[in-house]
N, C-alpha and C positions, 0 to 999 in steps of 0.2 A: 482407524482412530475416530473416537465421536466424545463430545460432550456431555458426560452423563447428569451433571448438575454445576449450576451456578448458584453462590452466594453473595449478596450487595449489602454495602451498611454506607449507609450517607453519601452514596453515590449519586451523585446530580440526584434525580428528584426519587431515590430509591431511599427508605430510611434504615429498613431491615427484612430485607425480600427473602426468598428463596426458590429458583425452577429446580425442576425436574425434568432433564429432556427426553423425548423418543429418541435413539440411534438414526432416523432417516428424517422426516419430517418436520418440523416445529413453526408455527404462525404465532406471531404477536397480533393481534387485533386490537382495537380502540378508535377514537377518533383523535385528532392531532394534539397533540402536548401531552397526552398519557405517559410515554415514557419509552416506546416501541421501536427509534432510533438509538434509546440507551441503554436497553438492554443489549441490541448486536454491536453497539460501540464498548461496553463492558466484555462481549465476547472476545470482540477484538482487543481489546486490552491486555487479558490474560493471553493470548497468541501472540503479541507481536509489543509487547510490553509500551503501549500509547496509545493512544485516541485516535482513531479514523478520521474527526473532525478538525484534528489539529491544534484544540485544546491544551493550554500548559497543564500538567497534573492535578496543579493546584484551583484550577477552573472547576473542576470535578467533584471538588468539596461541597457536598450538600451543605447551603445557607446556615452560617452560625454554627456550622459542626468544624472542628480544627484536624477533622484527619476522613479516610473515605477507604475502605478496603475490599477489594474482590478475592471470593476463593471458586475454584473451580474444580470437577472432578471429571478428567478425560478417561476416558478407555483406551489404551495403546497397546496393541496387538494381548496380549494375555496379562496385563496388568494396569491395574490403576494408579494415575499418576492424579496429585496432586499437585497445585499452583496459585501462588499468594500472591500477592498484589498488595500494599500498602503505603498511601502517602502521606505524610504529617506534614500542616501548613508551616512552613519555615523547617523543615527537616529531613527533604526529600524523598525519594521512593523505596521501599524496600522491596523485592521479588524472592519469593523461595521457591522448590522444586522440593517436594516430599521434607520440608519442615527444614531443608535447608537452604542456605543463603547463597544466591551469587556472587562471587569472585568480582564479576563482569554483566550487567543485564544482559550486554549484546550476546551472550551466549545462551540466551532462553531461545533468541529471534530463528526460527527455521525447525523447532523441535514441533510446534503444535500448529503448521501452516493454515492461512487462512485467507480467502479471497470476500472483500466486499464490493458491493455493485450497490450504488445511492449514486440520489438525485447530485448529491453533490459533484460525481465522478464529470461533470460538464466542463467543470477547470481543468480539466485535460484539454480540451478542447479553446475553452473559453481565454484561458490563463497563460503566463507566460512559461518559459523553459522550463524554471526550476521543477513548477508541479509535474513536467512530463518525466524530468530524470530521476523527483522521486517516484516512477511510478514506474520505472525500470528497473533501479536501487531495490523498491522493495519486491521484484518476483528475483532477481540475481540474489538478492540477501535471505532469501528462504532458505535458499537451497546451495549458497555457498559462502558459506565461513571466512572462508579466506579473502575474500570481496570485501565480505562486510566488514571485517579488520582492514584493509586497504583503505578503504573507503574513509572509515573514521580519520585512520592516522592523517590523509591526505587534505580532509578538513579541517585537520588541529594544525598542522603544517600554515596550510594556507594558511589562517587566521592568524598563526604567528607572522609568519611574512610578512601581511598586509597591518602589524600592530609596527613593523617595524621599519618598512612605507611611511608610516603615518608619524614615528619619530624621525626620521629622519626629515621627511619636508617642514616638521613643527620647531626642529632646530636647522634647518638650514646646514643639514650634513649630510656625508654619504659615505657610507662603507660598503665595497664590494666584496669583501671578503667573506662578511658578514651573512650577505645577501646568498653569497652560494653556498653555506649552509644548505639553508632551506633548499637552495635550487636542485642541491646533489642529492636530498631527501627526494624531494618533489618529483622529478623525473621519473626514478623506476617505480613510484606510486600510480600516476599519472600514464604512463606508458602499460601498466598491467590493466588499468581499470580499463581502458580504451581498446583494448585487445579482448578484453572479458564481455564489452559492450556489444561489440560488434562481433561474437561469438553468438552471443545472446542476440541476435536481431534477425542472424541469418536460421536461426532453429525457430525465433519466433514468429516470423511474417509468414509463412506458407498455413501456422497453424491457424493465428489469427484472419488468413485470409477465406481460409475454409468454414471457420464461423460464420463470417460476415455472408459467406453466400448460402449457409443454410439459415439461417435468421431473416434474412432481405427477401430471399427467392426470387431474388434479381441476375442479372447480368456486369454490376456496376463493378466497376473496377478499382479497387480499394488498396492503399499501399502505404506504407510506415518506412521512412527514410532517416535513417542515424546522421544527424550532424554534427560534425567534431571538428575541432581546430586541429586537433592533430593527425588528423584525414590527411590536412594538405601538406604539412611541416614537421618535421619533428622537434618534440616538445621543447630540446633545450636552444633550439635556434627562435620558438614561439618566446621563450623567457629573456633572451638576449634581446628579441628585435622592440618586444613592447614593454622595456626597462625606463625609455623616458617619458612613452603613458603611465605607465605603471607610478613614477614617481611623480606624476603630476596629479593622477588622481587619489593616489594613497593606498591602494588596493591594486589586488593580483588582476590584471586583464584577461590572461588569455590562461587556457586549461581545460582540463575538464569539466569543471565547473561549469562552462559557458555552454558543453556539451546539448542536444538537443534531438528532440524526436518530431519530425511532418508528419501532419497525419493527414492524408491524401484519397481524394474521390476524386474517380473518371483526370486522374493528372493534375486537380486541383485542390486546394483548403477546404478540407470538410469544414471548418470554420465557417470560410464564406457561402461556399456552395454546397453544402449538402442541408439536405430538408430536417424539421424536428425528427421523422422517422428513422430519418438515414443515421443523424447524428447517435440517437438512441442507439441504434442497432451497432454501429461502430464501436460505442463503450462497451455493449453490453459483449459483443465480439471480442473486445480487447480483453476483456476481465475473464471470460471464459477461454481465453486462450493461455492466459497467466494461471488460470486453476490447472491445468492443463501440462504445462511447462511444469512449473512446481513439480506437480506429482508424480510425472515422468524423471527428473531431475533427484529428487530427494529419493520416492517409493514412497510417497505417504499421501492418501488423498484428502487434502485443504478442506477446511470444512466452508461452505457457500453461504454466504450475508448475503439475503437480497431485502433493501430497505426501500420501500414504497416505487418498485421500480414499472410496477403492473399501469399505474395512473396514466401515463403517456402513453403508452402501447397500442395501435390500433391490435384485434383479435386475432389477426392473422401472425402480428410479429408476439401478439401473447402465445399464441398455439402451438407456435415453432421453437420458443423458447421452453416452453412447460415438456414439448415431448425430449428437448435437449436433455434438462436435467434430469428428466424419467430414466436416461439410460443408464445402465450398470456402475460406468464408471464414475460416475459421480456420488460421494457421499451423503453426509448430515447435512441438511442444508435449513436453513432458518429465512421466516419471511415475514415482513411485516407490510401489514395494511389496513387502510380507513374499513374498507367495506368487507364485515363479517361472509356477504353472502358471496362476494367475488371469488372469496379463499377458499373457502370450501367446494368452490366447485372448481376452483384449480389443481385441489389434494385428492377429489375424486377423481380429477384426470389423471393424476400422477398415480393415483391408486397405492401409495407405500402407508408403511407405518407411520402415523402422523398424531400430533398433538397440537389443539390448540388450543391459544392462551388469551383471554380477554379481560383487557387494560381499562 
């Protein structure tokens, strides 16, 4: 699978573009504000129907324009697919698939996989829980449907629950009855996603551990620990015990939601203790171990965003990176960067079909 062409119309600061990509290679070049992170966020867009950067849709709207559409033209094994994109300011999104319309967005999510690696990727590290479970969500949601149906149902749930927390402490009432609704929902929701997590943790740390030590060319010992409430309990004695936190604070306590990922050097927080280099080499280990997963998991190889990720890199962890993606398995891959002349002599390492592009 490769991306044969992209089209942009009032997309952040795109008014009415058009690429053409190679099948292996692609560089964005420019210097900063060109546009070079919104092109691979546009890619990402059409793959995984949202912003990498966490953008409402409607952020997206080029200045004074009241709508913003992307079209794109993939190669999938002997035929081309197209995929639309379109959002009107106060009128939501619309996605098609060969001129027709989805049912369901989430049924786009896993057809046209795709991994990005950005500066931004440090709120794994930097940030709290939520950004690490969506960073498990999204390689389990590529490649399994049924998850990402779980997944939704279990946050709509929740969010009713905790609407109904929040009436009850607002009137000074309480129905149990009420409450196990949700709870009888909640449970085999709750109990599948946490079985699927840690299904997904044990196929994924050996992979991610093997990146990490060809990237570092170290000895350092690196580890990814699942933490779960319902590790310790199970979930419906979790929903029993913390019913009068729960009604004190208005909101669900305990679940998966609160769910969470260590991310560990030499037995400690890479947070605290690992260096800019190590830190780098950890995401960038994490994200190729998620391209990785995916394409063993679905059969389809992710196409690779790497967004100004060269700048921090001493040459050693640039050298060991560049010969990674050289190998076979790895597809289309897209790269942007400040300096024209760094890229080029990166694409000559890689020696594949390449094109680039300056912004």
């Amino acid at each position: 699978m490769f991306l044969k062409s992209i089209t942009l119309r009032n997309f952040k600061n795109f008014t009415d573009q058009q690429f053409d990509f190679s099948p292996k290679i692609n560089a964005f070049v420019g210097r900063n504000g060109v546009g070079k992170t919104n092109l691979l966020d546009a890619i990402h867009y059409l793959a995984l129907t949202k912003s990498y950067l966490n953008y409402s849709d409607a952020q997206n709207i080029q200045f004074e324009a009241d709508f913003f559409s992307l079209e794109g033209v993939f190669q999938k094994e002997d035929a081309e697919e197209v995929i639309f994109c379109g959002v009107q300011k106060e009128k939501g999104k619309v996605f098609k698939r060969n001129s027709k319309t989805y049912d369901r967005i989430s049924d786009h999510v896993g057809l046209f996989p795709v991994v990005m690696i950005s500066p931004y990727d440090l709120d794994l590290i930097k940030e709290g829980s939520e950004v690490r479970r969506k960073f498990m969500d999204n390689i389990i949601s590529q490649s399994n449907k049924d998850y990402l149906q779980s997944l939704i149902r279990y946050n709509r749930v929740i969010s009713q629950r905790n609407s109904l927390l929040k009436f009850f402490f607002q009137n000074q009432t309480f129905d149990a009855i009420s409450l196990d609704i949700y709870n009888e929902e909640l449970i085999p929701l709750g109990k599948y996603i946490h079985k699927i997590r840690n299904e997904w943790i044990a196929e994924f740390l050996p992979i991610f551990q093997q990146y990490y030590k060809v990237l570092s060319q170290g000895n350092e010992n690196v580890n990814l620990v699942y933490v779960s409430q319902l590790s310790e309990q199970p979930f419906e004695t979790l929903l029993n015990s913390s019913l009068p936190k729960d009604r004190a604070a208005q909101y669900t306590t305990a679940g998966i939601h609160k769910d969470d990922l260590e991310l560990q050097i030499m037995h400690y927080p890479v947070k605290k203790f690992g260096s800019q280099g190590q830190q780098k080499s950890f995401l960038i280990a994490l994200k190729l171990a998620q391209l990785e997963l995916i394409k063993r998991n679905s059969g389809i190889t992710p196409l690779l965003l790497l967004d100004d990720i060269f700048d921090k890199l001493d040459e050693t962890r640039v050298e060991q990176l560049v010969k990674l993606v050289n190998e076979d398995h790895f597809g289309q891959i897209f790269i942007s960067d400040t300096h024209p002349e760094r890229t080029e002599g990166i694409i000559r390492t890689i020696n594949s079909e390449s094109k680039i592009f300056r912004l």
